[in-house]
C-alpha positions as CSV (number, residue, x, y, z in Angstrom):
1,X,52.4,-13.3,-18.7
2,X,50.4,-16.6,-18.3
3,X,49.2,-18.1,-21.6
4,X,45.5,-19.8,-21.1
5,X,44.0,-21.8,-24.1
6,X,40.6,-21.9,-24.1
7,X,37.9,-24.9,-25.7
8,X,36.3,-23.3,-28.5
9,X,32.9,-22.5,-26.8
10,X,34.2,-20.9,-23.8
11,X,35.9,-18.5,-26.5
12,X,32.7,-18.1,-28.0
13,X,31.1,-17.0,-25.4
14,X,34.4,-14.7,-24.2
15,X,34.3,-13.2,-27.7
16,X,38.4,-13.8,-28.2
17,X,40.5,-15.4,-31.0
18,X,43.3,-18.0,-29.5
19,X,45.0,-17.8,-26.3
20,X,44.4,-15.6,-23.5
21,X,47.0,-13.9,-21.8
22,X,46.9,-13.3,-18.1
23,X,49.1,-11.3,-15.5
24,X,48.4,-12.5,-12.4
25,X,49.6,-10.6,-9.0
26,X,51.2,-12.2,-6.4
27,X,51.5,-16.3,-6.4
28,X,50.3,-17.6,-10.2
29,X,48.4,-20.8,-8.4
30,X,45.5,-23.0,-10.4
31,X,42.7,-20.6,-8.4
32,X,44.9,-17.1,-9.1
33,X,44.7,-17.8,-12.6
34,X,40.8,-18.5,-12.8
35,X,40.1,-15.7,-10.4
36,X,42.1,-14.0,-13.3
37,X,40.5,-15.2,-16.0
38,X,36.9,-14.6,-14.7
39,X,38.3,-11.3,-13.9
40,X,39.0,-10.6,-17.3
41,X,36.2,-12.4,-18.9
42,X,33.0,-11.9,-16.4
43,X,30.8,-14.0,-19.1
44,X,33.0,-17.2,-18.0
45,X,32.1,-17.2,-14.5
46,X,30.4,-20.1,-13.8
47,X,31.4,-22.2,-16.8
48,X,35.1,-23.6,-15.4
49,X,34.1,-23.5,-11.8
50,X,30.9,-23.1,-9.6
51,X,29.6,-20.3,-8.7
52,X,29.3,-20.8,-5.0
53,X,31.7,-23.1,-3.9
54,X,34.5,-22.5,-6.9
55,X,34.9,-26.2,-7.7
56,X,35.8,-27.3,-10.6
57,X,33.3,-28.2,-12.8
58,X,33.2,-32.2,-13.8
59,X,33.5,-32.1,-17.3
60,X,36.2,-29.2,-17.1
61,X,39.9,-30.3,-17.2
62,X,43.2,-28.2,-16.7
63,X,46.6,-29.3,-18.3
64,X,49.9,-27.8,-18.1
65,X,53.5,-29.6,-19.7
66,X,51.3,-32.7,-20.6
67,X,50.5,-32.8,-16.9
68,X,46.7,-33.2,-15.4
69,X,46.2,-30.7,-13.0
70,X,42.3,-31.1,-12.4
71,X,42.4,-32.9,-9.1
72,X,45.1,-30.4,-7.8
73,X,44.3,-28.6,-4.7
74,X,43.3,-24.8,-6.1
75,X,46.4,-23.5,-4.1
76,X,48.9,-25.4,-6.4
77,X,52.0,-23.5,-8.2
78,X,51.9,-23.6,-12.2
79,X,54.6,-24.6,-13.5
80,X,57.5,-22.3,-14.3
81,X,57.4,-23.1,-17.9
82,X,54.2,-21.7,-17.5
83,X,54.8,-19.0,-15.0
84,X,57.1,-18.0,-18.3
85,X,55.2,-17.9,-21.0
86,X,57.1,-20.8,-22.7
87,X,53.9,-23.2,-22.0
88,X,50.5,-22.5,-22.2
89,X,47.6,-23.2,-19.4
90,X,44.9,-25.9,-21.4
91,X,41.8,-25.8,-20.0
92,X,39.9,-28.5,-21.8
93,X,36.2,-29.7,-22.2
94,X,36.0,-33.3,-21.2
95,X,34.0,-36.0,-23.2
96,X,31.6,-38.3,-21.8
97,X,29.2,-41.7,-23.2
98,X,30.2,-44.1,-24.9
């Protein structure tokens, strides 16, 4: 089970109350666990990553163990402490101005 914490208007919009948990089949990489998520939640397509090329989007980050994953090819391997449960999966809204 794969623990993904949210920003507060993505769970808005999701309709959900603190973390989401995932099980993801096969390989738990960074794109496994969108795919995942926008399984899950079809309202979030198109809020984390573009529609049509599934980038990123530039004011969305991803942590894990109080690492930056954002630049991360998709095909990178969470962590095990997340693959366990033990950590959670942060995807965060980043600020911009000044």
């Amino acid at each position: 089970m794969i623990r993904v914490v949210l920003p507060y208007h993505l769970r808005t919009l999701a309709q959900v109350e603190g973390e989401v948990q995932l099980e993801v089949e096969g390989s738990a990489t960074l794109r496994s666990v969108l795919d995942t998520l926008e399984a899950q939640y079809p309202v979030l397509r198109g809020t984390i990553r573009d529609h049509a090329t599934l980038r990123r989007r530039a004011f969305v980050r991803l942590y894990a163990c109080k690492e930056d994953l954002s630049h991360e090819p998709p095909e990178t391997k969470l962590p095990e402490q997340v693959l366990s449960g033990a950590e959670p999966l942060f995807i965060v809204g980043a600020m911009a101005g000044g």
